[in-house]
PDBQT receptor file of N, H, CA, C and O in Angstrom, charges set to zero:
ATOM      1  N   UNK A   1       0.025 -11.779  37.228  1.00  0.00    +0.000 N 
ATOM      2  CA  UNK A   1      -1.069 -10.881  36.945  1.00  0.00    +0.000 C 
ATOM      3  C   UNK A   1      -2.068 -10.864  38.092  1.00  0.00    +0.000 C 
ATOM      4  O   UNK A   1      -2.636  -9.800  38.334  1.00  0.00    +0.000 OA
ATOM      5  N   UNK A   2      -2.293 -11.776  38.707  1.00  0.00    +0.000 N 
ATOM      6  H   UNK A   2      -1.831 -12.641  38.510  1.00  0.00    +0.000 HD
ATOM      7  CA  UNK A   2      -2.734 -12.452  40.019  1.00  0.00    +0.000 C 
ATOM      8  C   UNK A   2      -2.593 -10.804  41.230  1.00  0.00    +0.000 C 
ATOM      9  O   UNK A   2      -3.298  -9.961  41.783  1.00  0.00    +0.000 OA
ATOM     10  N   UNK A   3      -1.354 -11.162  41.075  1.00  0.00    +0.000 N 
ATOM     11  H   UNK A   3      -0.780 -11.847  40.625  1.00  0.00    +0.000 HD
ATOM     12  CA  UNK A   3      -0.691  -9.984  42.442  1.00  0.00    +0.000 C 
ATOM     13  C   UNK A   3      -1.270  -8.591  41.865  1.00  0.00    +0.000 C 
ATOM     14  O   UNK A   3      -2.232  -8.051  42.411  1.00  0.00    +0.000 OA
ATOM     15  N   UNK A   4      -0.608  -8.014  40.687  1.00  0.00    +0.000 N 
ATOM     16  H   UNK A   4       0.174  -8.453  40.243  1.00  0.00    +0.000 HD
ATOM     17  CA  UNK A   4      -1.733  -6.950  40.210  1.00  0.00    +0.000 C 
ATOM     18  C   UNK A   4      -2.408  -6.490  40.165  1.00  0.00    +0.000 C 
ATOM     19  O   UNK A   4      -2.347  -5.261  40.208  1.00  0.00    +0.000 OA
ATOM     20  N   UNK A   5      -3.965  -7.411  40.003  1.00  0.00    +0.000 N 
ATOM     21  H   UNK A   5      -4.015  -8.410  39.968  1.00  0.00    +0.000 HD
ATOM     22  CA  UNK A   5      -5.057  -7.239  40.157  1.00  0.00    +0.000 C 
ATOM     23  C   UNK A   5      -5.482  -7.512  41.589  1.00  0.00    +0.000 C 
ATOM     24  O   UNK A   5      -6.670  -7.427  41.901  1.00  0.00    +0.000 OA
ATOM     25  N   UNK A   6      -4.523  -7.845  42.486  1.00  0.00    +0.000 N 
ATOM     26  H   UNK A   6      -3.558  -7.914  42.233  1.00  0.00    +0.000 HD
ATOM     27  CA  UNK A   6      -4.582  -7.662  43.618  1.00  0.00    +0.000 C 
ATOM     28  C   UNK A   6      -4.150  -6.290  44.994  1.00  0.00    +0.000 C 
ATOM     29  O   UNK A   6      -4.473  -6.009  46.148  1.00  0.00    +0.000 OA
ATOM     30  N   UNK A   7      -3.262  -5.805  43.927  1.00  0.00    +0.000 N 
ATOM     31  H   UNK A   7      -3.000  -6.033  42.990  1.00  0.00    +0.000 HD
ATOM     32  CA  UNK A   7      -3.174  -4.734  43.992  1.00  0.00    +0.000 C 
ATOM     33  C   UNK A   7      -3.750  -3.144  43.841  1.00  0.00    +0.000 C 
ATOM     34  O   UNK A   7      -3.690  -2.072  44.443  1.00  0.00    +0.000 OA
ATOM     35  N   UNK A   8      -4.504  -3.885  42.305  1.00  0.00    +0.000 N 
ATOM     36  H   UNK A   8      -4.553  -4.756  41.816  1.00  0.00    +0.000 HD
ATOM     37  CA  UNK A   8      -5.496  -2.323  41.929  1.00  0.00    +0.000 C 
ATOM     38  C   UNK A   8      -6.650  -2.308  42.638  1.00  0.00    +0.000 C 
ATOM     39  O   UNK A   8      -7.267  -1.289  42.949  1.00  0.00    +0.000 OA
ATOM     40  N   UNK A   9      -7.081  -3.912  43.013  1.00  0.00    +0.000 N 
ATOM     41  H   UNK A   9      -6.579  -4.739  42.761  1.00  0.00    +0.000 HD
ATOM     42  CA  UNK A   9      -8.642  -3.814  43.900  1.00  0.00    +0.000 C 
ATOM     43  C   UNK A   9      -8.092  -3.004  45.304  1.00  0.00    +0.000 C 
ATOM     44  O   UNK A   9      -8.832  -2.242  45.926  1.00  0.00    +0.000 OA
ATOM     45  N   UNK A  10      -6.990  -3.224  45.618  1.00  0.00    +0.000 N 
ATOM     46  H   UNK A  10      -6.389  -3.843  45.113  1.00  0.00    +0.000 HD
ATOM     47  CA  UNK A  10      -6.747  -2.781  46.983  1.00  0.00    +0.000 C 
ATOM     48  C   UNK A  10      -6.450  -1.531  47.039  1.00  0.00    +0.000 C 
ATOM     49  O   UNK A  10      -6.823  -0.996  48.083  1.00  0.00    +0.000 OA
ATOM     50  N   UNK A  11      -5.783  -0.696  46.119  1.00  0.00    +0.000 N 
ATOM     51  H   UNK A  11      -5.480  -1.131  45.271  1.00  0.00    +0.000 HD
ATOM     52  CA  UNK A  11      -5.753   0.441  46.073  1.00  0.00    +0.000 C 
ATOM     53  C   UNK A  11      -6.260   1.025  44.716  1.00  0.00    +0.000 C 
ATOM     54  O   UNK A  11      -5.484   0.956  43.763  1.00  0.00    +0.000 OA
ATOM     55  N   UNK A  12      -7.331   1.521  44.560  1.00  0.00    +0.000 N 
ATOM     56  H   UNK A  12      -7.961   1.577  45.335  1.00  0.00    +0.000 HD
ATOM     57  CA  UNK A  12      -8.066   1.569  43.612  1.00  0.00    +0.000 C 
ATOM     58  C   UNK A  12      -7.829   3.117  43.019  1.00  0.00    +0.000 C 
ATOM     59  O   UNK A  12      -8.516   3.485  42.066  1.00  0.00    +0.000 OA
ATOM     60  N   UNK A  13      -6.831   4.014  43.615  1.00  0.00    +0.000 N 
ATOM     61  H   UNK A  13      -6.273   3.715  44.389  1.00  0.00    +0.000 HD
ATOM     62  CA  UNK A  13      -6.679   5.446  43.252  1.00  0.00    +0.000 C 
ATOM     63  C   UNK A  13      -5.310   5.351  42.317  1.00  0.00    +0.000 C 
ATOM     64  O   UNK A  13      -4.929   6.261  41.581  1.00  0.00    +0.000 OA
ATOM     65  N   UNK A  14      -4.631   4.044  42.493  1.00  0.00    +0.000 N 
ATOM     66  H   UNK A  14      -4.941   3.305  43.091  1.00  0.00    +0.000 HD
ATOM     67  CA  UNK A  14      -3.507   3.872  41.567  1.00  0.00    +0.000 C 
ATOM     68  C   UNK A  14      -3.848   3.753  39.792  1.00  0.00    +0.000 C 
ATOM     69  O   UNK A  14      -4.709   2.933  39.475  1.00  0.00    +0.000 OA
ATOM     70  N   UNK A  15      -3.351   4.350  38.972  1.00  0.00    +0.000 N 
ATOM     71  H   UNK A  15      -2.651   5.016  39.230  1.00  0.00    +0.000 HD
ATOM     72  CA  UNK A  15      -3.350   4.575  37.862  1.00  0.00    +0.000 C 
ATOM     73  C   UNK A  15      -2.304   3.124  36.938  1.00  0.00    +0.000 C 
ATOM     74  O   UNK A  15      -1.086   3.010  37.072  1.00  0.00    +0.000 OA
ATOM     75  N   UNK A  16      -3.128   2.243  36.111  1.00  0.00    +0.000 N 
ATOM     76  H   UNK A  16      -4.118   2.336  36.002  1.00  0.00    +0.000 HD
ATOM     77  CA  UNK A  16      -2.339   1.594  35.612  1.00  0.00    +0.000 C 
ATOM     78  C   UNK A  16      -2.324   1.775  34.255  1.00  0.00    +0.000 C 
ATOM     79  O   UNK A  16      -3.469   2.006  33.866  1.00  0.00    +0.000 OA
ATOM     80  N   UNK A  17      -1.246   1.768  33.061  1.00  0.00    +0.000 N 
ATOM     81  H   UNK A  17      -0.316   1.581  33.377  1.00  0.00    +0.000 HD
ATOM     82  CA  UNK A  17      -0.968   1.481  32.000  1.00  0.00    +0.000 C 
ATOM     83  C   UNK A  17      -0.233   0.391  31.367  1.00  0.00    +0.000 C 
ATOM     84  O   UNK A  17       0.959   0.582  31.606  1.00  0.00    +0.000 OA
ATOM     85  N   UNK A  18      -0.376  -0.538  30.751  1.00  0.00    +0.000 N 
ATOM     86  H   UNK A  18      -1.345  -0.693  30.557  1.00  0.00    +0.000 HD
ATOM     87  CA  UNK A  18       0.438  -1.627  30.726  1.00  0.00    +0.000 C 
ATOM     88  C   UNK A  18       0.914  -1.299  29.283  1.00  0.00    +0.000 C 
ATOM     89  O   UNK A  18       0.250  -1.171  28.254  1.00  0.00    +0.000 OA
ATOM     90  N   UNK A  19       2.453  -1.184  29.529  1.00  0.00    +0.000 N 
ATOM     91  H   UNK A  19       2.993  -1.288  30.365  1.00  0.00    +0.000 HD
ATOM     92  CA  UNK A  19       2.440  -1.074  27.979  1.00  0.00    +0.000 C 
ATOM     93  C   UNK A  19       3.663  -1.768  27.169  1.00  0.00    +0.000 C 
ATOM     94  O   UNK A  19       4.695  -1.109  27.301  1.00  0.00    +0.000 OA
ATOM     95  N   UNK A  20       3.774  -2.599  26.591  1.00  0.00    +0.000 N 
ATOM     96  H   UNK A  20       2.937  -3.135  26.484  1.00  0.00    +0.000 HD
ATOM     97  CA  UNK A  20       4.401  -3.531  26.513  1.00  0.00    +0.000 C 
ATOM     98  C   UNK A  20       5.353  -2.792  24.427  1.00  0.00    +0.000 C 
ATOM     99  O   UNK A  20       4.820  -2.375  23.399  1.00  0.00    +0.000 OA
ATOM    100  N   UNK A  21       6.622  -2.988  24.767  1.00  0.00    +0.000 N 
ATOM    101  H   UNK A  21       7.055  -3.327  25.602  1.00  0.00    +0.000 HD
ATOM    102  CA  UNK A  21       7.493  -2.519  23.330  1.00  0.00    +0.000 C 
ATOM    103  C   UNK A  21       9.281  -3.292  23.338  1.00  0.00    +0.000 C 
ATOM    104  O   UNK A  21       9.442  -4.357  23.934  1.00  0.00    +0.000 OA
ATOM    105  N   UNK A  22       9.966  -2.898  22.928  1.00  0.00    +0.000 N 
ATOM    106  H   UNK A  22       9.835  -2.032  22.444  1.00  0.00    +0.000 HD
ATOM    107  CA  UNK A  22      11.331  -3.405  22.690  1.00  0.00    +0.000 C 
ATOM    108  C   UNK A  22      12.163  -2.447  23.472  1.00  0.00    +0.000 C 
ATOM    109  O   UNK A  22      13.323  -2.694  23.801  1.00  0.00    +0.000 OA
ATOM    110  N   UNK A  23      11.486  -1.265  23.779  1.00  0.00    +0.000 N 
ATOM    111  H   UNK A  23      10.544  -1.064  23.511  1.00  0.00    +0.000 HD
ATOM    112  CA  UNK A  23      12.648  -0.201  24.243  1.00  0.00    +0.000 C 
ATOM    113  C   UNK A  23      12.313  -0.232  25.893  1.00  0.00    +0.000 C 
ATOM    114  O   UNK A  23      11.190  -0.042  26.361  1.00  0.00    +0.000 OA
ATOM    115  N   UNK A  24      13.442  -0.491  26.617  1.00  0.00    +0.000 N 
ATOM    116  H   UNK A  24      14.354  -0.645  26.237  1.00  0.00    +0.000 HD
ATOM    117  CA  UNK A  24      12.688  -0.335  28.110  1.00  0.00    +0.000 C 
ATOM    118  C   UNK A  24      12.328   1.269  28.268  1.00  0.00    +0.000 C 
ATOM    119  O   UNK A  24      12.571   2.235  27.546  1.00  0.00    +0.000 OA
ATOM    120  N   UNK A  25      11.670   1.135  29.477  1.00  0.00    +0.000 N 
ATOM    121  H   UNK A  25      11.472   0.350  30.064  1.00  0.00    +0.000 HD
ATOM    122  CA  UNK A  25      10.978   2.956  29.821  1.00  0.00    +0.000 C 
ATOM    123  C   UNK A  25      12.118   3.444  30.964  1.00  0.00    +0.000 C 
ATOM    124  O   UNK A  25      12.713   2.600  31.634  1.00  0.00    +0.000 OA
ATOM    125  N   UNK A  26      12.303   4.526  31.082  1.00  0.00    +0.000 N 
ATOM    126  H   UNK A  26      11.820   5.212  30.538  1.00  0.00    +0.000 HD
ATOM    127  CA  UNK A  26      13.869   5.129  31.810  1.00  0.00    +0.000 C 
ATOM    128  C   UNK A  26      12.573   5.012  32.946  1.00  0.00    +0.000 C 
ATOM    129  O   UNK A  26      11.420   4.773  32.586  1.00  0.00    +0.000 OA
ATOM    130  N   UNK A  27      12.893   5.180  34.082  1.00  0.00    +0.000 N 
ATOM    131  H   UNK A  27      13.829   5.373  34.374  1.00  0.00    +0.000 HD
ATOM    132  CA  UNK A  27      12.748   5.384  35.340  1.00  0.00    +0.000 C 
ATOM    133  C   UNK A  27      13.171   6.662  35.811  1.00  0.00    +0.000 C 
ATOM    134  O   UNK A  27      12.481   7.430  36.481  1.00  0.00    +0.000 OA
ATOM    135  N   UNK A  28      14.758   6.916  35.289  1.00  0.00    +0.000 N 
ATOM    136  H   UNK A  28      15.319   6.292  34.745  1.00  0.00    +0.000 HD
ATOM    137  CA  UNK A  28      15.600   8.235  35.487  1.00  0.00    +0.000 C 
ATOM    138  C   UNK A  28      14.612   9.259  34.871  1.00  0.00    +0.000 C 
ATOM    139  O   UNK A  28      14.192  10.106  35.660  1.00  0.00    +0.000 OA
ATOM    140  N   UNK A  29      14.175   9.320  33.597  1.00  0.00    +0.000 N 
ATOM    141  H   UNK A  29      14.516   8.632  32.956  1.00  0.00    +0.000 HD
ATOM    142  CA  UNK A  29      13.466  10.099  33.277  1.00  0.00    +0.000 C 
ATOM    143  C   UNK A  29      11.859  10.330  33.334  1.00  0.00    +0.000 C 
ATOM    144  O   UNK A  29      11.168  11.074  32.638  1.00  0.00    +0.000 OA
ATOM    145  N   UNK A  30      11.540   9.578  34.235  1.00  0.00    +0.000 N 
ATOM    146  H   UNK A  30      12.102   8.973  34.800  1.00  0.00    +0.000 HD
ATOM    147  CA  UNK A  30      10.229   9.517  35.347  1.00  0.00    +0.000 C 
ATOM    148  C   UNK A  30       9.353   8.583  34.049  1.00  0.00    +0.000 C 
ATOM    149  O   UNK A  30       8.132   8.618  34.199  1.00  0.00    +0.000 OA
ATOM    150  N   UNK A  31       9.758   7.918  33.044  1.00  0.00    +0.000 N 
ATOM    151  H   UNK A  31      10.750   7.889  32.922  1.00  0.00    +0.000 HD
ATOM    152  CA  UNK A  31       8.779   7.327  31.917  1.00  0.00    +0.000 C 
ATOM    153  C   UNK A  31       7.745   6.455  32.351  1.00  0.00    +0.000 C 
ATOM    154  O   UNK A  31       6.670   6.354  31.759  1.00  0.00    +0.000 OA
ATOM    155  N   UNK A  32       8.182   5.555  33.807  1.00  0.00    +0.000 N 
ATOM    156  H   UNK A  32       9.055   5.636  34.288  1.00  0.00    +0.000 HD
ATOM    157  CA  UNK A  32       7.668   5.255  34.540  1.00  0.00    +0.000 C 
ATOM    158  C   UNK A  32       7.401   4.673  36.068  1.00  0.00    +0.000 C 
ATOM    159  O   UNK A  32       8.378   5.034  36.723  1.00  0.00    +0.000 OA
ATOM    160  N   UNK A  33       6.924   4.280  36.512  1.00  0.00    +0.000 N 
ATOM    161  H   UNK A  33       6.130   3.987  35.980  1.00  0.00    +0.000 HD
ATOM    162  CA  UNK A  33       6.900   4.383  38.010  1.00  0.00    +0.000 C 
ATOM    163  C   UNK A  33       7.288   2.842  38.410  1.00  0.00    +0.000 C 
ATOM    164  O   UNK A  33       7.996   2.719  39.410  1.00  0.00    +0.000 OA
ATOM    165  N   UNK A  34       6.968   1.896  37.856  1.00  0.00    +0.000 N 
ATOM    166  H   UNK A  34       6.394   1.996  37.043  1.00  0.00    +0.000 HD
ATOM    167  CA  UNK A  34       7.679   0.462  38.107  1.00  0.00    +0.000 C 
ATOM    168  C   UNK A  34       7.390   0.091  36.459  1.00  0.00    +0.000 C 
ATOM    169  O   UNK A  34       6.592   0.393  35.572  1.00  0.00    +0.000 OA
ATOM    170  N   UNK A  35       8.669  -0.829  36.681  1.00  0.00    +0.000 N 
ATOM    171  H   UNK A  35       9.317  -1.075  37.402  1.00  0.00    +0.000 HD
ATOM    172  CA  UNK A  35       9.226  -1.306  35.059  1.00  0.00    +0.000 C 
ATOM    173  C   UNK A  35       8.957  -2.958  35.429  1.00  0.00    +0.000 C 
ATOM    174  O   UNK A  35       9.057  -3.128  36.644  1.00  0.00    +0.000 OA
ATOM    175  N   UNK A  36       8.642  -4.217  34.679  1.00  0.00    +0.000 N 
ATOM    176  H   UNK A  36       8.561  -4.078  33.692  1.00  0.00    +0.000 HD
ATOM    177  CA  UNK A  36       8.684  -5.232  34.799  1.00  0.00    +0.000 C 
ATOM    178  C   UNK A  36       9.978  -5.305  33.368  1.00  0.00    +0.000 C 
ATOM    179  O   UNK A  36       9.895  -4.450  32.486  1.00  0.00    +0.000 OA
ATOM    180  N   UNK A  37      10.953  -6.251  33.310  1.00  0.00    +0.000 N 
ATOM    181  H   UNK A  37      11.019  -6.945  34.027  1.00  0.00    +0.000 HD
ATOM    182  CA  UNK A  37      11.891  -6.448  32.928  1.00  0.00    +0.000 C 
ATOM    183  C   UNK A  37      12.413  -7.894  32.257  1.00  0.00    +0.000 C 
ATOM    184  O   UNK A  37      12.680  -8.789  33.059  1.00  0.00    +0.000 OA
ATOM    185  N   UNK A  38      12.516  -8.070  31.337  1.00  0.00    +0.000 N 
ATOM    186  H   UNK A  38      12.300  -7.343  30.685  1.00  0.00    +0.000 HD
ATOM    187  CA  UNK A  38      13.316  -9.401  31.216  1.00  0.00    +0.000 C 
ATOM    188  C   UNK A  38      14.712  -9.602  31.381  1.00  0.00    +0.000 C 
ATOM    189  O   UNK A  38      15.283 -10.676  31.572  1.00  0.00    +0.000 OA
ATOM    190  N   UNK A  39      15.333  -8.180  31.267  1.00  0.00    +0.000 N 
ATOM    191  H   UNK A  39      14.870  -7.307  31.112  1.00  0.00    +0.000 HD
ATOM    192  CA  UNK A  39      16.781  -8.418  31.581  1.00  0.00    +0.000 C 
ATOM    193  C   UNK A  39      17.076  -7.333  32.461  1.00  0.00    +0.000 C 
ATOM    194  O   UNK A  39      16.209  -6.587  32.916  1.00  0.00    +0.000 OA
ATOM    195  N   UNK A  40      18.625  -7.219  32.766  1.00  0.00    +0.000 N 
ATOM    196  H   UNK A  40      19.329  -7.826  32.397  1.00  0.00    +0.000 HD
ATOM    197  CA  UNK A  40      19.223  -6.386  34.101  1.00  0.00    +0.000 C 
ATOM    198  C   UNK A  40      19.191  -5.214  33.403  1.00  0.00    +0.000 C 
ATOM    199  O   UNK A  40      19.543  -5.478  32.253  1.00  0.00    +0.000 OA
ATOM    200  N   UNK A  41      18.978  -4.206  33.503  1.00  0.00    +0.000 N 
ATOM    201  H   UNK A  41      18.692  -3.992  34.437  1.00  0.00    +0.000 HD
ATOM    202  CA  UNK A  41      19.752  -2.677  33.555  1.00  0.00    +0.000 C 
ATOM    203  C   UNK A  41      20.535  -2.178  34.125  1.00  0.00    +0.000 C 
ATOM    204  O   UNK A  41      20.105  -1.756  35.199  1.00  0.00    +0.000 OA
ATOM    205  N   UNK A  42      21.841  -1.932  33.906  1.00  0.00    +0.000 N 
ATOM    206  H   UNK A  42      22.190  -2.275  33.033  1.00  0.00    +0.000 HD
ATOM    207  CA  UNK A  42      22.626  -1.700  35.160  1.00  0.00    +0.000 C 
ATOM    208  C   UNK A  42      23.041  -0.552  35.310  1.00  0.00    +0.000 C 
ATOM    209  O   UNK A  42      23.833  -0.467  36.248  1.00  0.00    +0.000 OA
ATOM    210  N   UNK A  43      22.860   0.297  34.828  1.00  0.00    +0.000 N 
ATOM    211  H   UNK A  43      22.217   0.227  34.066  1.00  0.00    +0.000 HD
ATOM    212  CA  UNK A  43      23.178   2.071  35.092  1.00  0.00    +0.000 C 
ATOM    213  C   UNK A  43      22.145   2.870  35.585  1.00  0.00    +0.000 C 
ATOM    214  O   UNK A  43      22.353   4.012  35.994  1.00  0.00    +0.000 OA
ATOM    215  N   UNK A  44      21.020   2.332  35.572  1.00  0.00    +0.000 N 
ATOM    216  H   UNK A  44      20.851   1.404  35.240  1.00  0.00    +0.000 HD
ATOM    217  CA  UNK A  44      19.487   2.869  36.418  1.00  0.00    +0.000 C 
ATOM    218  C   UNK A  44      20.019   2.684  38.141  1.00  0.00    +0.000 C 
ATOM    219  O   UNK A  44      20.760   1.748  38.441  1.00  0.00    +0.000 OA
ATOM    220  N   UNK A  45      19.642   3.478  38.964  1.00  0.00    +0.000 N 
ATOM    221  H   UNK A  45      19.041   4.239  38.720  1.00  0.00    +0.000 HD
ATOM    222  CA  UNK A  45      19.836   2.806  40.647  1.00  0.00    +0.000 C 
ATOM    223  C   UNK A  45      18.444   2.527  40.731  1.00  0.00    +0.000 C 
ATOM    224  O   UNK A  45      17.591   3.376  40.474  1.00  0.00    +0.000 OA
ATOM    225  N   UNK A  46      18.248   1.634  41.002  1.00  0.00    +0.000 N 
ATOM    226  H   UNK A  46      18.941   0.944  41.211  1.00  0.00    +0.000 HD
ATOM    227  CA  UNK A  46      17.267   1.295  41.318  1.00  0.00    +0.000 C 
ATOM    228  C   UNK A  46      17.053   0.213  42.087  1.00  0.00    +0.000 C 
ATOM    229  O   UNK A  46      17.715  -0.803  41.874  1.00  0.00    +0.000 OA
ATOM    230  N   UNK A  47      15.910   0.261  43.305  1.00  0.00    +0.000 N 
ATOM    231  H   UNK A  47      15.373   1.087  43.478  1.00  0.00    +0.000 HD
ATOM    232  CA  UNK A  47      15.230  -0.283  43.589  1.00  0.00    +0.000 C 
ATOM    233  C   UNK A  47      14.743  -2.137  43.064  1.00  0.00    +0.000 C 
ATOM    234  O   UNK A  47      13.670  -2.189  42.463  1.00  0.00    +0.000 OA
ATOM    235  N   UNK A  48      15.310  -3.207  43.231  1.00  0.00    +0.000 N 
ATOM    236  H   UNK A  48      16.182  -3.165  43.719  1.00  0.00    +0.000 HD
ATOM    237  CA  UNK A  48      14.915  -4.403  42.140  1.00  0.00    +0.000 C 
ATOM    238  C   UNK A  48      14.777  -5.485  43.260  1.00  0.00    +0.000 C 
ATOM    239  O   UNK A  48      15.503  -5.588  44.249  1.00  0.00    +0.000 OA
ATOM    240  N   UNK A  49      13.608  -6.350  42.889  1.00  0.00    +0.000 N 
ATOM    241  H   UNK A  49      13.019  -6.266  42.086  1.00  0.00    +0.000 HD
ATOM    242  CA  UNK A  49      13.319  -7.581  42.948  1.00  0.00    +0.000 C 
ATOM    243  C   UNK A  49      13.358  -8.872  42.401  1.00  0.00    +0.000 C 
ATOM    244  O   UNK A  49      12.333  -9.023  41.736  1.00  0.00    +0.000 OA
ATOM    245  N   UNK A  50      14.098  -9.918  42.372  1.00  0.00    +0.000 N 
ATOM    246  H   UNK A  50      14.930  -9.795  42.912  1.00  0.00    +0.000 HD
ATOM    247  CA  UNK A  50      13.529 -10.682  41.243  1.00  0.00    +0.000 C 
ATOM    248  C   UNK A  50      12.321 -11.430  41.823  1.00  0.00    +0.000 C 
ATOM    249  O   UNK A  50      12.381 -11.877  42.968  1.00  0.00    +0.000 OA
ATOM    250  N   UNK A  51      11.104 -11.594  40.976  1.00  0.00    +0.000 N 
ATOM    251  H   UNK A  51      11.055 -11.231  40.046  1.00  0.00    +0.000 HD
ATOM    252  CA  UNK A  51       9.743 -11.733  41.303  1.00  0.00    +0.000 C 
ATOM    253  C   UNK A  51       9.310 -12.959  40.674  1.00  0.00    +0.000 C 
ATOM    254  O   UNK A  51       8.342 -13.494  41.213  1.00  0.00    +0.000 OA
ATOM    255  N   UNK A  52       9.842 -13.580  39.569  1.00  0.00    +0.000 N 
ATOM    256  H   UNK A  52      10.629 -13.146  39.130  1.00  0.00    +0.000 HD
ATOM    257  CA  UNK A  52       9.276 -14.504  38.325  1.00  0.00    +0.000 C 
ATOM    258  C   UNK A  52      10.618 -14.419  37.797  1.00  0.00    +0.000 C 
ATOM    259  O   UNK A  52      11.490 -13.551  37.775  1.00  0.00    +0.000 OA
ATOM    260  N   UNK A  53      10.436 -16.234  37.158  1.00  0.00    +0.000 N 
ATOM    261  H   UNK A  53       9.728 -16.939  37.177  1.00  0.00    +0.000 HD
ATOM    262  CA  UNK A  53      11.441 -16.636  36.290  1.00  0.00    +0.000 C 
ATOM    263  C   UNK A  53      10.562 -16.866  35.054  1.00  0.00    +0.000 C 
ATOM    264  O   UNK A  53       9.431 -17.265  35.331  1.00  0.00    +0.000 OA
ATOM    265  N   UNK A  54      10.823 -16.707  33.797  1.00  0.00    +0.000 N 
ATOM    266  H   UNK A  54      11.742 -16.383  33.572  1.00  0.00    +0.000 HD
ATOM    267  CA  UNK A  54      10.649 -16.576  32.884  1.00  0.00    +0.000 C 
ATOM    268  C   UNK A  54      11.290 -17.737  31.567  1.00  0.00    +0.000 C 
ATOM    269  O   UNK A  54      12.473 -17.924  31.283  1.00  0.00    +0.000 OA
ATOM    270  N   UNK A  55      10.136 -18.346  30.975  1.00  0.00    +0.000 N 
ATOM    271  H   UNK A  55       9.175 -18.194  31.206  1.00  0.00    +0.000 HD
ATOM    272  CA  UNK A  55      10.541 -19.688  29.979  1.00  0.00    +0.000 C 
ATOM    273  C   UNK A  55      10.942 -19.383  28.641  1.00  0.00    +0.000 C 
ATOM    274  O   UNK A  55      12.084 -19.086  28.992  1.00  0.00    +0.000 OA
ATOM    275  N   UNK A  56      10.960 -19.269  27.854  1.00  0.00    +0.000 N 
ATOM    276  H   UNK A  56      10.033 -19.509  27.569  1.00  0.00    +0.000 HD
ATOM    277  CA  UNK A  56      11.293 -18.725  26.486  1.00  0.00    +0.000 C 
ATOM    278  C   UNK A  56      11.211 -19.937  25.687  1.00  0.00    +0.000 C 
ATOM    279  O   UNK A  56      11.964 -20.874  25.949  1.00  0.00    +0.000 OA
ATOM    280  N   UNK A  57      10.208 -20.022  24.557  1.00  0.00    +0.000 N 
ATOM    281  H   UNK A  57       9.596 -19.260  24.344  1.00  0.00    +0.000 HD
ATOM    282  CA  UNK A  57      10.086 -21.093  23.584  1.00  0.00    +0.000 C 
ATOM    283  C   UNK A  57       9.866 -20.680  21.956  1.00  0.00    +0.000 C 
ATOM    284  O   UNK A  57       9.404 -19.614  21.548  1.00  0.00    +0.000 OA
ATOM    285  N   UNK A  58      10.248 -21.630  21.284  1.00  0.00    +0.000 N 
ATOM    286  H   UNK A  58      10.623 -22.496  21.616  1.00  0.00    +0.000 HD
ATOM    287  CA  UNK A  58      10.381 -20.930  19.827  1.00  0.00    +0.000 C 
ATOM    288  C   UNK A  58       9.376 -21.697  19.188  1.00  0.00    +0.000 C 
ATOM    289  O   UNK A  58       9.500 -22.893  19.454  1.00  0.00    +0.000 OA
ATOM    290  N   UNK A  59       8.369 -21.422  18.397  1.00  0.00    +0.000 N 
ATOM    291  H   UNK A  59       8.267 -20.451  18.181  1.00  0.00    +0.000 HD
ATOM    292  CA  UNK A  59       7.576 -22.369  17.597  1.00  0.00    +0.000 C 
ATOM    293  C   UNK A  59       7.717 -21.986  16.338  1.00  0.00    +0.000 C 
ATOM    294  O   UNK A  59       7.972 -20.783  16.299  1.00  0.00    +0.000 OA
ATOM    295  N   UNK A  60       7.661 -22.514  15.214  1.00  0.00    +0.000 N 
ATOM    296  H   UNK A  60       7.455 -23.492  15.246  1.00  0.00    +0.000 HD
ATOM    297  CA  UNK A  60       7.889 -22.855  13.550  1.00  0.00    +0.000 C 
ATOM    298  C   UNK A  60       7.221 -23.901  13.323  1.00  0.00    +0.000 C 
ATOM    299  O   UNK A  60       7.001 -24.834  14.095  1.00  0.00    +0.000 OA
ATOM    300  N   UNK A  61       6.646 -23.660  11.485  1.00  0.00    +0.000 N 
ATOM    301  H   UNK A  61       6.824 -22.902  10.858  1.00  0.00    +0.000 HD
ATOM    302  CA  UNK A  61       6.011 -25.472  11.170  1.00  0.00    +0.000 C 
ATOM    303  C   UNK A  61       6.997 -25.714  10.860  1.00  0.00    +0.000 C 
ATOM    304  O   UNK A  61       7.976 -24.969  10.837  1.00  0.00    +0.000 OA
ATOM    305  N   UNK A  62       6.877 -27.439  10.392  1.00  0.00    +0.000 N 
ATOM    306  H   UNK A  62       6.082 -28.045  10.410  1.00  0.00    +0.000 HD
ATOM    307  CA  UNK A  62       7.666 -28.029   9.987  1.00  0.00    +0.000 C 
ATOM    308  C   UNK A  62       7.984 -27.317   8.620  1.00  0.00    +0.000 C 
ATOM    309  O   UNK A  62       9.135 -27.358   8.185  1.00  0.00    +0.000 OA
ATOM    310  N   UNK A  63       7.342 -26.897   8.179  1.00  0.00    +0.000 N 
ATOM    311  H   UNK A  63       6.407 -26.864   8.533  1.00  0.00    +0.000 HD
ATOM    312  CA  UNK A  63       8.055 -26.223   6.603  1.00  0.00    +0.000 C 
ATOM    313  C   UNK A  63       9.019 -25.428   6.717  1.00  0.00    +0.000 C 
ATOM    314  O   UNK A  63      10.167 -25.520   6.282  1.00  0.00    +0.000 OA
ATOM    315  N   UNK A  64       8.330 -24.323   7.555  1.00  0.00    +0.000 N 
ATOM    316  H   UNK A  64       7.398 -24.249   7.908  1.00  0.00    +0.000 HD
ATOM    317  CA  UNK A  64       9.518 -23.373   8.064  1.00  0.00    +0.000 C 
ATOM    318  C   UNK A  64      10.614 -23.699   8.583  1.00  0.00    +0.000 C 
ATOM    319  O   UNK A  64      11.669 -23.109   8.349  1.00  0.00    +0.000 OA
ATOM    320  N   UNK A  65      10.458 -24.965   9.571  1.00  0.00    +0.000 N 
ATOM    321  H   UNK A  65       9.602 -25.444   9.761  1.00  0.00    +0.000 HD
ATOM    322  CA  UNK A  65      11.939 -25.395  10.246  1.00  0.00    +0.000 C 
ATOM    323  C   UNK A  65      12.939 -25.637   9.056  1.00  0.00    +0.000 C 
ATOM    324  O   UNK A  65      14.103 -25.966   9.285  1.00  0.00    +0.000 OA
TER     325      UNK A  65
């Protein structure tokens, strides 16, 4: 988030929306202009970095467990 906000101070005419759901946004269909990702897409051409690795943790109480 660091780099981001390092980004919008620096170019301040860029338009951001952050919008976070289950369905990724097509690119093909211009939905949006850079996608952050947890997994591959592989029928998009695109342009990719990997930037960040990502932890995944599950929490429950003990009741629930």
């Amino acid at each position: 988030m660091q780099r981001l906000r390092d980004l919008l101070e620096t170019h301040p005419n860029i338009e951001d929306d952050l919008i976070t759901h289950p369905f990724p946004a097509s690119m093909m269909h211009r939905e949006a202009d850079i996608v952050l990702r947890e997994f591959e897409i592989g029928h998009e051409r695109l342009i990719r970095r990997k930037i960040a690795r990502l932890g995944v943790s599950f929490y429950a109480s003990r009741d629930y467990a």
